[in-house]
N, C-alpha and C positions, 0 to 999 in steps of 0.2 A: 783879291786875286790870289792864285795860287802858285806860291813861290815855287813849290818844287818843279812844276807846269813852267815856271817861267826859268828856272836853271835847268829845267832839259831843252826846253828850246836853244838856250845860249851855246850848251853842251853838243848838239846837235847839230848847229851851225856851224862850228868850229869843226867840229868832226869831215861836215859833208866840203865844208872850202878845204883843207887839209889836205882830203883824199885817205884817209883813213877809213878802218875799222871799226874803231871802239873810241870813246871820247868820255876820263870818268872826273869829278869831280872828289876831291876827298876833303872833309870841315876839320877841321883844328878845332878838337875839345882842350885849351889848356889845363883846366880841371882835373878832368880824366885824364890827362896825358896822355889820349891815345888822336888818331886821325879815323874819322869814320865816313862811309861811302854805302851805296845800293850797289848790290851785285846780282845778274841771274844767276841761278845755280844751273847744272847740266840737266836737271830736270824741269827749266822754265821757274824757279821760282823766285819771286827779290825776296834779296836777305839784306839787313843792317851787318854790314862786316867794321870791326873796330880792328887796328893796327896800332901797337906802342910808336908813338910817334916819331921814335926815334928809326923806325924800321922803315925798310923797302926804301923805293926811288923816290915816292911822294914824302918820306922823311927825311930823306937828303936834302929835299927842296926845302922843307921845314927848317931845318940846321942849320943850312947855308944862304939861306935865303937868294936863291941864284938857281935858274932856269938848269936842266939837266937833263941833255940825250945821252940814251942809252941805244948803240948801234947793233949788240948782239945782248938780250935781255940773259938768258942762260949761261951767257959769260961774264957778267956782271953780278959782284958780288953784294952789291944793292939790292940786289931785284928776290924781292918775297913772292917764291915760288908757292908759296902757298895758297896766295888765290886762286893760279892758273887751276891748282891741283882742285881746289874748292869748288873751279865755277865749270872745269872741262877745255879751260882753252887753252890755247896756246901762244902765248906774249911773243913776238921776234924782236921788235923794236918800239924805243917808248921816245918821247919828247915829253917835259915833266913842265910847267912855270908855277910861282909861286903867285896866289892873291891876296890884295894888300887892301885892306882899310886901316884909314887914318896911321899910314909908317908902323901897322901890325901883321903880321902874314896869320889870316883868317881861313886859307884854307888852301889848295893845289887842283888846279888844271892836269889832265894828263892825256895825252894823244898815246892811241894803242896801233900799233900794224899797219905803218904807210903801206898804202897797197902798192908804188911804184919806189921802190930804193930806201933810201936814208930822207929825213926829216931835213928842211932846207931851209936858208936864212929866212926866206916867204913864208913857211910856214912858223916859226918863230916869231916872226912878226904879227904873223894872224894868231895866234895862240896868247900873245900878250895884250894884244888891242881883245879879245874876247876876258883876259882875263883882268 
């Protein structure tokens, strides 16, 4: 099987129960120190993006080991504008959880742009049964 085939599917689901946007997965390289994810660029292309792990919302979730909405992203000084600017979008609001094998956080969940309001206990809860 093909794992990545199989982590867009899970990605996907979570996305479409959600009501969101955008649904991204980021791995914890501890090695490298950094968190890495697929991104489209604005011109349609996937890229491998790596992030110092200590950066953005998915490194907060990393640090603190503990789930993290973010209700205005651009006022949040978490939030690594640098993809928006990388990939052409536009971030409003994130809900972040962190993924756990065996009591180790292996990598972050992230919901992008509830299309209706702020991110809700239900969808926390679908976000952590997904994750």
């Amino acid at each position: 099987y093909n794992m990545d085939a199989v982590l867009e599917g899970i990605i996907n689901g979570a996305r479409t129960i959600c009501g969101c946007d955008r649904c991204s997965f980021f791995a914890v390289d501890k090695e490298a120190n950094v968190l890495t994810t697929t991104i489209t660029t604005s011109s349609g292309e996937k890229k491998i993006l790596r992030i110092p792990i200590q950066s953005g919302v998915a490194g907060a979730v990393v640090q603190s080991g503990a789930a993290v909405e973010v209700k205005d992203a651009y006022k949040d000084p978490r939030f690594n504008k640098n993809v928006d600017k990388e990939t052409g979008y536009k971030t409003r609001n994130i809900l972040a959880m962190p993924v756990s094998y065996e009591d180790e956080i292996v990598g972050v969940t992230q919901l992008v742009n509830k299309y209706s309001g702020d991110f809700t206990d239900d969808d926390r809860d679908t976000l952590k049964a997904f994750s």
